[in-house]
DSSP file (Angstrom, degrees, kcal/mol; ACC not computed):
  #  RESIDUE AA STRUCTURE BP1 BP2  ACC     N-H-->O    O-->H-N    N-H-->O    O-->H-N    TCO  KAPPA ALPHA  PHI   PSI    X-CA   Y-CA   Z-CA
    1    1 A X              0   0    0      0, 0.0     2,-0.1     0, 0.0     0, 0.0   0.000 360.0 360.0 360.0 135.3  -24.2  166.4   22.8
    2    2 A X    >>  -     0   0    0      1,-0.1     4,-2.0     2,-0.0     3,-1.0  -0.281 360.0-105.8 -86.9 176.5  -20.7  165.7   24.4
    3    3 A X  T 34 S+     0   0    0      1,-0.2     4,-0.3     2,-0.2     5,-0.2   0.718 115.5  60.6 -78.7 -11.4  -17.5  166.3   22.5
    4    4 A X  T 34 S+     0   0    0      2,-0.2    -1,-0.2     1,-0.2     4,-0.1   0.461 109.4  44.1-102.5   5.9  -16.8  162.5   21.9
    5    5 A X  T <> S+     0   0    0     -3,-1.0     4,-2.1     2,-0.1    -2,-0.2   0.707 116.7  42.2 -86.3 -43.7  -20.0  162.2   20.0
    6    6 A X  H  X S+     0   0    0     -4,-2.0     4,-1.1     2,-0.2    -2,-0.2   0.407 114.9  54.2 -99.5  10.5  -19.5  165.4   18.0
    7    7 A X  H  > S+     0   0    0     -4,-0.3     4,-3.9     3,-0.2    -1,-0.2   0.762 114.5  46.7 -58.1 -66.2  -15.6  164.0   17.8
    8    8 A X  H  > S+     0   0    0      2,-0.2     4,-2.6     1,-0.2     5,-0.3   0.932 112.0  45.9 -37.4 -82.2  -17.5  161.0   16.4
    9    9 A X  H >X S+     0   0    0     -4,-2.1     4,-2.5     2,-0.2     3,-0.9   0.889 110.9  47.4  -4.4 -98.5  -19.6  162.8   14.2
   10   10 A X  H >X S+     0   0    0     -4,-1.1     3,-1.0     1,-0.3     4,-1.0   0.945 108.9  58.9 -35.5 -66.7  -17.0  165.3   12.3
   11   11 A X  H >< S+     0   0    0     -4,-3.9     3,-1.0     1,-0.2    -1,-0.3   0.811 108.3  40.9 -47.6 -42.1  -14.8  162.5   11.8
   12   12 A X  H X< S+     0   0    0     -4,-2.6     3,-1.6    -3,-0.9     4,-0.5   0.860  98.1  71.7 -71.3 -21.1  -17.3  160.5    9.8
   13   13 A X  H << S+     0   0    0     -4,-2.5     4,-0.3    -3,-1.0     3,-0.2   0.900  95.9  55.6 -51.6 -32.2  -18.5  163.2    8.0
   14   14 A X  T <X S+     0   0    0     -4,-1.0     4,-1.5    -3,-1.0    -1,-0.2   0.541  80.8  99.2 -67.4 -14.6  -14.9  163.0    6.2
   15   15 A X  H <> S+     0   0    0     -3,-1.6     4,-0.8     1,-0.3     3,-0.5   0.789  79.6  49.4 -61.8 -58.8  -15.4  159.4    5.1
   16   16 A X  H  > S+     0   0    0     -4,-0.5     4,-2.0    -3,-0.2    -1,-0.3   0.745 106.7  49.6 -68.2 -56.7  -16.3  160.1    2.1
   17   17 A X  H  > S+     0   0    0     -4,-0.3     4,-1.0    -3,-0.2    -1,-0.2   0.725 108.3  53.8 -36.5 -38.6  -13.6  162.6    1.0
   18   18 A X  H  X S+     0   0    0     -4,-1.5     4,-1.2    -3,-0.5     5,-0.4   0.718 106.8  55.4 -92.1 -13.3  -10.6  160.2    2.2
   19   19 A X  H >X S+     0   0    0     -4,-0.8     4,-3.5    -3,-0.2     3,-1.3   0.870 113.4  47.6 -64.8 -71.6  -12.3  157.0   -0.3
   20   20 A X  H 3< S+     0   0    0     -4,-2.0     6,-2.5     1,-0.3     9,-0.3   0.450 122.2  27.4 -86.9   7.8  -12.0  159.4   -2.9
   21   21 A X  H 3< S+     0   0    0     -4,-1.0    -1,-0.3     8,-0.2     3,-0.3   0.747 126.1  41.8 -85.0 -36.7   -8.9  160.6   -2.4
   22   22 A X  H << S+     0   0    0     -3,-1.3    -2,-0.2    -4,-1.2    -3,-0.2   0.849 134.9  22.2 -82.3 -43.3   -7.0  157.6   -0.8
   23   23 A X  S  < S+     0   0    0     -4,-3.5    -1,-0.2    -5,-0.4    -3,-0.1   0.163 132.2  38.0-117.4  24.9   -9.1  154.8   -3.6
   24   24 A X  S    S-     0   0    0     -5,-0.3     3,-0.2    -3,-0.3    -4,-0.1  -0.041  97.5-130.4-166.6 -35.4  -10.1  157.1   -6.6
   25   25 A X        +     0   0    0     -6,-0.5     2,-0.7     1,-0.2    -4,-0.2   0.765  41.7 174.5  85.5  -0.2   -6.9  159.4   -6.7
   26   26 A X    >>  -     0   0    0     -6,-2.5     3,-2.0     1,-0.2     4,-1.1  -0.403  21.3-167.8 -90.5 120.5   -9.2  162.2   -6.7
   27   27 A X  T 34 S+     0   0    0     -2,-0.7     4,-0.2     1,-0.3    -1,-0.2   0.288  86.5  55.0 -76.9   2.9   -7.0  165.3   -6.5
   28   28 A X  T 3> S+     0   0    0      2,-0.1     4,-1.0     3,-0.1    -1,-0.3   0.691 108.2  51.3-107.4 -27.0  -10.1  167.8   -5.7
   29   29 A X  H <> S+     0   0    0     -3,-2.0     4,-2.5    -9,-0.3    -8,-0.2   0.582  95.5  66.8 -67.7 -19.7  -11.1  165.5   -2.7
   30   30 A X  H  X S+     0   0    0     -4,-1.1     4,-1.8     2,-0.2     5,-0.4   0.924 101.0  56.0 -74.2 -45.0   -7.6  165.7   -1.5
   31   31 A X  H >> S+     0   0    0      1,-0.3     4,-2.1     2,-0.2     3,-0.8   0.902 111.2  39.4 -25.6 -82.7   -8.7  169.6   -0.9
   32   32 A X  H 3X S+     0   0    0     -4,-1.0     4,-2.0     1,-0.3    -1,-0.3   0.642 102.9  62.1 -55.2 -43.5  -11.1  168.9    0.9
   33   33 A X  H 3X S+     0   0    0     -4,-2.5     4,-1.7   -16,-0.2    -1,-0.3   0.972 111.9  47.2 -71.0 -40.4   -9.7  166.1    3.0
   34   34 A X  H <X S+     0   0    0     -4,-1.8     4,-2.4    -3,-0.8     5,-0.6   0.983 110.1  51.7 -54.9 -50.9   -6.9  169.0    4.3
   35   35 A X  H  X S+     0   0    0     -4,-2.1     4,-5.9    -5,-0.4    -1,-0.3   0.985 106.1  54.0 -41.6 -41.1   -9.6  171.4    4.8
   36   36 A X  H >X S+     0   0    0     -4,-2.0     3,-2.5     1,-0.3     4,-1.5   0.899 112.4  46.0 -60.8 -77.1  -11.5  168.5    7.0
   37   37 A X  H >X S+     0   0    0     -4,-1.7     4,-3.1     1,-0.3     3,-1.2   0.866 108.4  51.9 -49.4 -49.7   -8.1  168.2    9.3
   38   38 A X  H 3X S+     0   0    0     -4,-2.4     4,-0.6    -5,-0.3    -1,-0.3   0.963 106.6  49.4 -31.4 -51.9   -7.6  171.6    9.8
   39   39 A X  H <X S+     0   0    0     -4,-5.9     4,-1.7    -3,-2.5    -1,-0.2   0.763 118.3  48.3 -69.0  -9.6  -11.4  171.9   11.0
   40   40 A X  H <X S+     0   0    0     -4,-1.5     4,-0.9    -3,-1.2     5,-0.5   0.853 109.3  56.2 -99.4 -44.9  -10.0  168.3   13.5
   41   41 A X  H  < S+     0   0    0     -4,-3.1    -1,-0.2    -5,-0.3    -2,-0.2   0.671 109.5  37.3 -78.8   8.4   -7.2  170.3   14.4
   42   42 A X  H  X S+     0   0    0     -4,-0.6     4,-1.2    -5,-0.2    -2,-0.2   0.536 115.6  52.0-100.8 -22.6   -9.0  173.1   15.7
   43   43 A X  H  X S+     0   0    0     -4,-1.7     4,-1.0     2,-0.2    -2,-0.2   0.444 110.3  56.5 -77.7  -2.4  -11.9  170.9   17.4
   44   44 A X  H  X S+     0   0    0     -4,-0.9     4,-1.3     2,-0.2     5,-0.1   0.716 106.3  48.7-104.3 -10.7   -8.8  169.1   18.9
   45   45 A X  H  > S+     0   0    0     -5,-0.5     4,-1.6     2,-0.2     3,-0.4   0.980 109.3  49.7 -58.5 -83.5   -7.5  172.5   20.4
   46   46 A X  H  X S+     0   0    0     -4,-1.2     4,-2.1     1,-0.3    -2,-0.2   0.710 110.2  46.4 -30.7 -48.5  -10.5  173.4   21.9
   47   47 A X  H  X>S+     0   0    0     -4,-1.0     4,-1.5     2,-0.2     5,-0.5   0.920 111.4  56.5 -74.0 -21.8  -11.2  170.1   23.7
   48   48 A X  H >X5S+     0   0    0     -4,-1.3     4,-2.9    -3,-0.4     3,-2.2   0.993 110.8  47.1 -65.4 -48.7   -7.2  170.1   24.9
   49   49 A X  H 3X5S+     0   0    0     -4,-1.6     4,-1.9     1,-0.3    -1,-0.2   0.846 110.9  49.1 -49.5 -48.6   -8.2  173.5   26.4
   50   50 A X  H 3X5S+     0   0    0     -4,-2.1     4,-1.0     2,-0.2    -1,-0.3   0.639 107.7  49.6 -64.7 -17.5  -11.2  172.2   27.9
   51   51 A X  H <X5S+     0   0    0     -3,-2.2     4,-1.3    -4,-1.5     5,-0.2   0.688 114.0  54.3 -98.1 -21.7   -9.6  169.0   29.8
   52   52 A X  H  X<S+     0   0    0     -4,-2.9     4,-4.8    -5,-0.5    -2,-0.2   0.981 105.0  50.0 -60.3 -43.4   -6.8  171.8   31.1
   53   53 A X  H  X S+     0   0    0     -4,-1.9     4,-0.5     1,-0.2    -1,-0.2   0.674 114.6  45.5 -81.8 -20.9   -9.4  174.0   32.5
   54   54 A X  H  X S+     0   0    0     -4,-1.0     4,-2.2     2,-0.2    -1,-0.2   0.651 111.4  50.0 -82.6 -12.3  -10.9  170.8   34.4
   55   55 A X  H  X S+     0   0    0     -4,-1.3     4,-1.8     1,-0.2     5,-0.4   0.942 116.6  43.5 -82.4 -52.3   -7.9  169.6   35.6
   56   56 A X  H  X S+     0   0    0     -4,-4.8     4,-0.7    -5,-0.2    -2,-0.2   0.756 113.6  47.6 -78.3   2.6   -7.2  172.8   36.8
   57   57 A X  H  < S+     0   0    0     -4,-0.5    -1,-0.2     2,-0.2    -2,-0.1   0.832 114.3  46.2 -58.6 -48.6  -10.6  173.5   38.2
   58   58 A X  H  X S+     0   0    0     -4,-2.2     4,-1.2     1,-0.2    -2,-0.2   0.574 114.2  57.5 -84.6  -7.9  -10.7  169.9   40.1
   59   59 A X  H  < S+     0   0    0     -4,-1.8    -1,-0.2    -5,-0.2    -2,-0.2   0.907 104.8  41.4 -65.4 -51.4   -7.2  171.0   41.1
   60   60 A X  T  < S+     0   0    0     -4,-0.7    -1,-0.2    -5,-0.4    -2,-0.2   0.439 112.2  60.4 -80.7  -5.6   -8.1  174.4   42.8
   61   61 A X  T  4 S+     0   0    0     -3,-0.1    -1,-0.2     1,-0.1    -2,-0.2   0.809 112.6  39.4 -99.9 -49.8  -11.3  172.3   44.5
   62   62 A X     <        0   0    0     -4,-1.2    -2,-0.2     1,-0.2    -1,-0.1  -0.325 360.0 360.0 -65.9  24.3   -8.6  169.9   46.2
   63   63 A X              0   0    0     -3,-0.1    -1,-0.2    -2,-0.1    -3,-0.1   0.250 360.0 360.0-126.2 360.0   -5.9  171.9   47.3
C-alpha cells in the first residue's frame, strides 16, 4: 500500500469522531479527535522524512 492510500485511509477512519464532535458537541469525541491528529502529525513526519531522503537520494544519483 503507498502512503497516499494509507494517508487516505487514516484520515477517514476519523470521520466519525469529528461528526460527533464538530455536529453533536460531544466533548469525549473531542478526545479522541486530538488523539487522531497527533497520530496525522506523526504519519506526516515520517512521509516529510521520506520525500527528503528521495530528493536527496535522486540528488546524489545526478550530481
Amino acid at each position: 500500500m503507498n502512503r497516499h492510500q494509507e494517508l487516505l485511509d487514516l484520515v477517514e477512519s476519523f470521520r466519525v469522531d469529528f461528526e460527533k464532535f464538530y455536529s453533536k458537541g460531544n466533548k469525549t469525541a473531542g478526545i479522541r479527535v486530538r488523539k487522531h491528529m497527533q497520530e496525522l502529525k506523526k504519519m506526516a513526519q515520517v512521509v516529510r522524512d521520506e520525500v527528503q531522503n528521495v530528493k536527496e537520494k535522486e540528488e546524489s544519483t545526478t550530481a
